[in-house]
C-alpha positions in Angstrom: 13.3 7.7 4.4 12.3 8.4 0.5 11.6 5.5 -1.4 11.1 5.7 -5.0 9.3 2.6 -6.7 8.8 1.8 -10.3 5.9 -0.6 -10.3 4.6 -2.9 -14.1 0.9 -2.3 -14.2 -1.4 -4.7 -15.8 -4.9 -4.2 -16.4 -6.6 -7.5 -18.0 -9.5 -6.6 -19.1 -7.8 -4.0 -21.5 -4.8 -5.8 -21.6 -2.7 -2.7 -21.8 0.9 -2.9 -19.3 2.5 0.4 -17.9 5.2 1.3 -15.4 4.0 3.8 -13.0 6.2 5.6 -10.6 5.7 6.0 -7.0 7.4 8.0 -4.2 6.6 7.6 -0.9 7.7 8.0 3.2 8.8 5.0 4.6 10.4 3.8 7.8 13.9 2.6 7.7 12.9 -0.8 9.1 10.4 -1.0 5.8 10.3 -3.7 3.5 9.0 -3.8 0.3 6.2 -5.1 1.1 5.8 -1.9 3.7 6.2 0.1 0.8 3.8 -1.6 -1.0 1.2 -0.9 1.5 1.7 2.7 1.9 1.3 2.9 -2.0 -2.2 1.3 -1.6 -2.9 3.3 1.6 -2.3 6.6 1.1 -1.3 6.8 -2.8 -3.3 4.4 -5.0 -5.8 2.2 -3.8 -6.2 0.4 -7.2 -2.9 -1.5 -7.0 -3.2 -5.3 -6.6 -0.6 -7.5 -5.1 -0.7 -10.4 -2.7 0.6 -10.9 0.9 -0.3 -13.6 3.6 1.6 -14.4 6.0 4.5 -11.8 6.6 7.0 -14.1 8.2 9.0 -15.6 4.5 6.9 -18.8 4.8 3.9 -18.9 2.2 5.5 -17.5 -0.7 2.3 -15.4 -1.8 3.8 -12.5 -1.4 6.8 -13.5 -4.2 7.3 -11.0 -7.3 10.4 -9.8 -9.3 12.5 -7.0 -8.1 14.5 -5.4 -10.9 14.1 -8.7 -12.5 15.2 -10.9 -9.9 12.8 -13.2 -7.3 12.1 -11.5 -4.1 9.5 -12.1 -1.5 8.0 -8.4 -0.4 8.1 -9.3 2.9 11.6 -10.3 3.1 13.3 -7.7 1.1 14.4 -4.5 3.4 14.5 -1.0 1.4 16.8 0.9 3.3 20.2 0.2 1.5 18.2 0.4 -1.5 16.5 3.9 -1.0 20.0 5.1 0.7 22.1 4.5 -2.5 19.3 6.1 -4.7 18.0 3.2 -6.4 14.7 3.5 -7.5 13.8 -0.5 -8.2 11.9 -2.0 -11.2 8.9 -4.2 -9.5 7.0 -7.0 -11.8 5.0 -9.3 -11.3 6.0 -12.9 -11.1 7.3 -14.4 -14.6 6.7 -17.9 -14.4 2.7 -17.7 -14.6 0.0 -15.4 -16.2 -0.6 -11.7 -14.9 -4.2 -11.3 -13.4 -3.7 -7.8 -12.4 -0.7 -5.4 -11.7 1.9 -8.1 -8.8 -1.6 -10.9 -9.1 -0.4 -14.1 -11.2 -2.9 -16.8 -12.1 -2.0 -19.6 -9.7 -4.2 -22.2 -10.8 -1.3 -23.7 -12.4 0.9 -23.7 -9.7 -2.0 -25.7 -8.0 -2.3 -28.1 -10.7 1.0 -29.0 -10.4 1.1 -29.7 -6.7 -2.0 -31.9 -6.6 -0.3 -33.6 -9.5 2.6 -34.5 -7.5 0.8 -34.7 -4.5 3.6 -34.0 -1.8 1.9 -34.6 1.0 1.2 -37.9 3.0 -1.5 -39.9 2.2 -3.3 -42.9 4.9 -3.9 -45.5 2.4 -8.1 -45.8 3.7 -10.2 -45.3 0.6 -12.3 -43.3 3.1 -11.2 -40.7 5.7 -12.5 -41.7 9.3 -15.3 -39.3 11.2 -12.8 -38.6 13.7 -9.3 -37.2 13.3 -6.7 -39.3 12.8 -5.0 -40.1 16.5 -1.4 -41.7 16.5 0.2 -43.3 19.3 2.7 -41.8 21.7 5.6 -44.1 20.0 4.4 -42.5 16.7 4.5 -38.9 17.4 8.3 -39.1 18.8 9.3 -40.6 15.4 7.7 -37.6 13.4 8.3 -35.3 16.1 12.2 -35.3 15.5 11.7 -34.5 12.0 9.8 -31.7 13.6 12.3 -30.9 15.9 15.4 -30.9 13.0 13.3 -27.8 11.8 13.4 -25.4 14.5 16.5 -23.9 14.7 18.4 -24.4 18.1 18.1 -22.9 21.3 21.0 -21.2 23.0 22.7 -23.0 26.3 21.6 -21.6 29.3 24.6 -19.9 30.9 25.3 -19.9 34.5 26.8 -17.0 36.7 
């Protein structure tokens, strides 16, 4: 499929901002993030974005698509490049540009150490081993664990 891209460049150092157009040969199972890549790949090797873990978990991969929030790896282009719709893509605008879809996440970080939203012992000093918990222990954290997964299907029987 044809996919046409409009993509906010930002080059720092200068600090001048452009939209430069792209179009490019996707697959119809391609994501924006897809498209992204074949931009890099085969049409401009300078442009800078970020991309991790491909499965909508980490987040890193997050920008603004004709000015909402998308995640790259999420959003499919198909519907998009079928109705003609050539999007606007920008770079995150909650934090500071580094380069073309890069943001400065340094304070994103500063926040979450602030809050701190993980669990903490309560030892002043971490152990030289790892931490072991008992068997009664793991089942209580293990059904939080458990209320996460999504569930399987019942077996069926012929």
């Amino acid at each position: 499929m044809q996919v046409g891209l409009k993509v906010w460049r930002f080059d720092a150092a200068s600090g001048e901002r452009r939209l430069q157009e792209y179009e490019l040969d996707a697959p119809e199972e391609a994501t924006l993030l897809d498209c992204l890549d074949i931009v890099k790949d085969r049409h401009d090797g300078t442009l800078a974005y970020r991309k991790s873990c491909r499965m909508m978990i980490c987040g890193s991969c997050g920008m603004r698509m004709d000015g909402a929030a998308v995640l790259a790896c999420k959003t499919r282009m198909y519907e998009i490049a079928e109705a003609g719709h050539v999007p606007v893509i920008s770079a995150m605008g909650n934090l500071p540009v580094v380069k073309d879809l890069v943001v400065d996440m340094a304070p994103f970080w500063t926040k979450i150490r602030a809050m701190k939203p993980w669990l903490e012992t309560g030892y002043e000093e971490p152990p030289e081993t790892e931490f072991l918990a008992t068997p009664a222990q793991m089942k209580s954290t293990s059904s939080v664990a458990a209320a996460s997964r999504p569930s399987r299907p019942a077996k069926c029987s012929k």
